[in-house]
N, C-alpha and C positions, 0 to 999 in steps of 0.2 A: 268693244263691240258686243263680247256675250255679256256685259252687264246693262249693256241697255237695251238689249234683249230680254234679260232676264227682269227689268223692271217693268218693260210695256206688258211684257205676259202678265205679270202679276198684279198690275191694276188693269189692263184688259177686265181679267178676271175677277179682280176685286168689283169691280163695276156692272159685273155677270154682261160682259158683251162681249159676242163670237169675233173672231174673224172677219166674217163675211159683214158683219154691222160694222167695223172698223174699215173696212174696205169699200163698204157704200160709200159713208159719212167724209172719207178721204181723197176718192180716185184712186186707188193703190189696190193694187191686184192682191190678191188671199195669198199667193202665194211668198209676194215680196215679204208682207208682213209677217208670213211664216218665218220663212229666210232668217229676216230679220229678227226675230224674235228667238229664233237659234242658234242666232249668231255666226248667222253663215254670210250674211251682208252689211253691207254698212248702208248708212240712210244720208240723204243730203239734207241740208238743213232745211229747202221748202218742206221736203217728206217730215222733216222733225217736228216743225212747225205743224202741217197737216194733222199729225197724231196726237200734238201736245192738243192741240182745240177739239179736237173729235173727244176728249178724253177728260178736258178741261185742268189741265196741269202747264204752269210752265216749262216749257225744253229744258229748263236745270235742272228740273225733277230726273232725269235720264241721268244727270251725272252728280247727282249732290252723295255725299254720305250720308246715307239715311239717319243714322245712331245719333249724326252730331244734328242734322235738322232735330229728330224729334226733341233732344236736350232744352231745356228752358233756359236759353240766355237770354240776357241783353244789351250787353255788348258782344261784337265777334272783332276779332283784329284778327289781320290777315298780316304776318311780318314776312316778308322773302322766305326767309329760309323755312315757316312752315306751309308754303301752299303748296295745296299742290298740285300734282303732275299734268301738261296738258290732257285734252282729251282731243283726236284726233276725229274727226266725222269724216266724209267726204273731201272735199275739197277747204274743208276750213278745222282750224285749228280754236277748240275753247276752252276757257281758261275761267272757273268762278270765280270772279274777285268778291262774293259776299261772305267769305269768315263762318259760314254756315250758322247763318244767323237764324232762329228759329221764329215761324210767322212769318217768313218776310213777304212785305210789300210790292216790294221791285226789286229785280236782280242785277245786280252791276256782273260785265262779264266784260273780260278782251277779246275778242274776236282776230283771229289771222288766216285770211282771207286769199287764196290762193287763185291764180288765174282763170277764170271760166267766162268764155266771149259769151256765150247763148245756154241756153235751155233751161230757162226760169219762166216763170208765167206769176202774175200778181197775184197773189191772195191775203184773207183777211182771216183776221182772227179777234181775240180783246183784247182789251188791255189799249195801254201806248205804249209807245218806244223814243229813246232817245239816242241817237249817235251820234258820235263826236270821232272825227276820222284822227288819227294821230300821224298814220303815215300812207302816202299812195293817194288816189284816189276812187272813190267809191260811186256805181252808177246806181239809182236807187227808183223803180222801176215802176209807173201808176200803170191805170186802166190805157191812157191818151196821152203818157210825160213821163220821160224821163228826163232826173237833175243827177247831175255830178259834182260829187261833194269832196273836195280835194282837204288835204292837210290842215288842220287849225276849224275846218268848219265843219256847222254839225246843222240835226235837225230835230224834231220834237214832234211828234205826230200822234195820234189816233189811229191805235191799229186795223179800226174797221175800215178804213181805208182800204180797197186793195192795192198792193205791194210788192215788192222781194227786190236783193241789192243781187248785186254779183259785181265780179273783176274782171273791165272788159283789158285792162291793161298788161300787160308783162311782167309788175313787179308785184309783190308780196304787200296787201295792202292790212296795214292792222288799226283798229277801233274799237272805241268802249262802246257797247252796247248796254244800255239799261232798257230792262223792260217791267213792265207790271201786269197783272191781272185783268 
């Protein structure tokens, strides 16, 4: 939590933009994003999302190791035993599966998705997304439609679409999330 605090402040800032212009741009009150920027709250992933677009970064930017992005590779291999440690957000649990590839395109990630009936609203950002449910199923939220995307099936979309998934179910739902730019 205070390192991704510690990153929004710092390209906040690298971007010469206040608070209060991060707080427009998002719906999020000055003061959450203070909070959060101090590490004194955690953010849900709409809110991540929100910040990542207002800021123009993808949400891995928040948890990547910065040292191994800037590095020039090109290959990254991710083996078990060196990934690593989840990152815990709100109610979801994520995991970079990109090997801290540098440049990257799109970000492969596993997502584990914890139980939340309501308090999502659609939003849009760039890029596309792809998911592919592994286990559970996933309710994935438009403007006028929602679809539920249960085990084995996925979807591919256009992130300007407005959006957002959540776990209307009981159990612990996990999926690869790719996204791009």
């Amino acid at each position: 939590m205070e390192e991704l605090g510690k990153r929004l402040r710092e390209l906040r800032k690298k971007n010469k933009q206040t608070l209060k212009q991060i707080a427009e741009k998002t719906d999020l009150s000055i003061s959450f994003l203070s909070q959060v920027e101090h590490g004194r709250s955690s953010v849900t992933l709409e809110s991540l999302m929100r910040i990542s677009e207002c800021l123009n970064v993808n949400p891995s930017y928040f948890f990547a190791d910065q040292d191994e992005l800037d590095a020039k590779k090109q290959i990254a291999v991710n083996k078990k035993e060196t990934m690593d440690e989840d990152t815990f957000v709100s109610n979801f649990i994520y995991k970079d599966l990109s090997g801290k590839f540098s440049n990257q395109s799109f970000l492969p990630t596993l997502v584990t998705l914890q139980p939340r009936k309501n308090g999502v609203r659609p939003l849009a950002h760039t890029g596309q997304e792809f998911i592919y449910v592994l286990e559970g199923t996933l309710s994935i939220i438009f403007e006028n439609e929602e679809i539920d995307l249960h085990a084995g099936e996925s979807i591919h979309m256009e992130s300007t679409i407005p959006h957002n998934w959540l776990n209307r179910t009981e159990q612990t739902i996990k999926l690869l999330y790719v996204s791009s730019n």
